[in-house]
Steps between C-alpha positions, in 0.01 A plus 500: 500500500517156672841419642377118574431538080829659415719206583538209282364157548797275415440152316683182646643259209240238580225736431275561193386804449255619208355876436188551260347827556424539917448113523844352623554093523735387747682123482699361752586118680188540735247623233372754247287807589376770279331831563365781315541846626331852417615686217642786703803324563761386221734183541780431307735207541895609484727260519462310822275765653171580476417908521164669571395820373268732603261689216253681696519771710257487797556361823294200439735406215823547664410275778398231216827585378649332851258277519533301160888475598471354829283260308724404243782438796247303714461270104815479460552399906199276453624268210831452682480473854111457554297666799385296811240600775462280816198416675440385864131371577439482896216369673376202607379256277643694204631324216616499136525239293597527057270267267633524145480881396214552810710658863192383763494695799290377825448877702280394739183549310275194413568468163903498361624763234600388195815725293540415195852593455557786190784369229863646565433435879670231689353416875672303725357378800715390881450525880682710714594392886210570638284288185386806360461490120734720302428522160814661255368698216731539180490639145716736268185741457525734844157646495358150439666341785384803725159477420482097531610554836271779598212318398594229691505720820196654415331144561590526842659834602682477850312607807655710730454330839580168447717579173342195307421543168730489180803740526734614206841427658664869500190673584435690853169403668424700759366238841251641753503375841206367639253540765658538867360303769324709769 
């Protein structure tokens, strides 16, 4: 049995929530998601908490059991507070610039990259002190905003001697020193 699964997911009194079957709608101030789970897992709504249950019996299915509640809690996180990611773009020459629901990115390569921004995502776009673009990535769906901004990196993934590329602010690149001079 999941322990993560075991403990309730509580629901704040700004959120929505509504249970039909294994697909569960959340509502909140920053948005509305909704997801549909397997059917070896039962959720039912008490109160102001939502409760997971486990109906199968093999390993796989208790750690869906865990799973679909951490899920649930990152919904109900999601439509209240939001997620963020942060982006820092080094190099020389590098730049972003937004054009309507289009984020274009100038790597380095001879054409620009045009990302056309996915609905529920925000994408801000500043300079840091050393006029580097940052670009601030935000949206109440977690995975969403995670995979925005690893696509993003994967345009441009950071090099490890002169540590330009795209980094995910957070993340541990690991730098190389160079070539010593004889």
């Amino acid at each position: 049995m999941s322990r993560i699964g075991l403990s309730p997911v509580e629901i704040p009194a700004k959120v929505n929530v509504a249970i039909s079957g294994t697909t569960v709608s959340v509502e909140g101030p920053k948005g509305k998601l909704h997801y549909t789970f397997p059917t070896s897992v039962k959720i039912v709504q008490e109160g102001n908490e939502v409760k997971v249950s486990n109906t199968g019996t093999d390993k796989k299915d208790n750690a869906i059991h865990g799973t679909t509640r951490a899920l649930i809690h990152n919904m109900v996180v999601g439509v209240i507070e939001g997620y963020s990611k942060d982006i820092l773009i080094k190099g020389v020459g590098f730049r972003a610039a937004l054009k309507g629901k289009d984020l274009v990115l100038n790597l380095g390569y001879s054409h620009p990259i045009n990302f056309t921004i996915p609905d529920g995502i925000k994408i801000t776009v500043a300079e840091d002190k050393d006029k580097n673009p940052t670009l601030k990535i935000e949206g109440c769906d977690k995975q969403m905003v995670g995979e925005v901004a690893a696509t993003l990196k994967h345009y441009y993934k950071p090099e490890p001697y002169k540590g330009k590329g795209v980094h995910i602010v957070g993340e541990v690149y690991r730098r190389k020193e160079g070539k010593k001079a004889g």
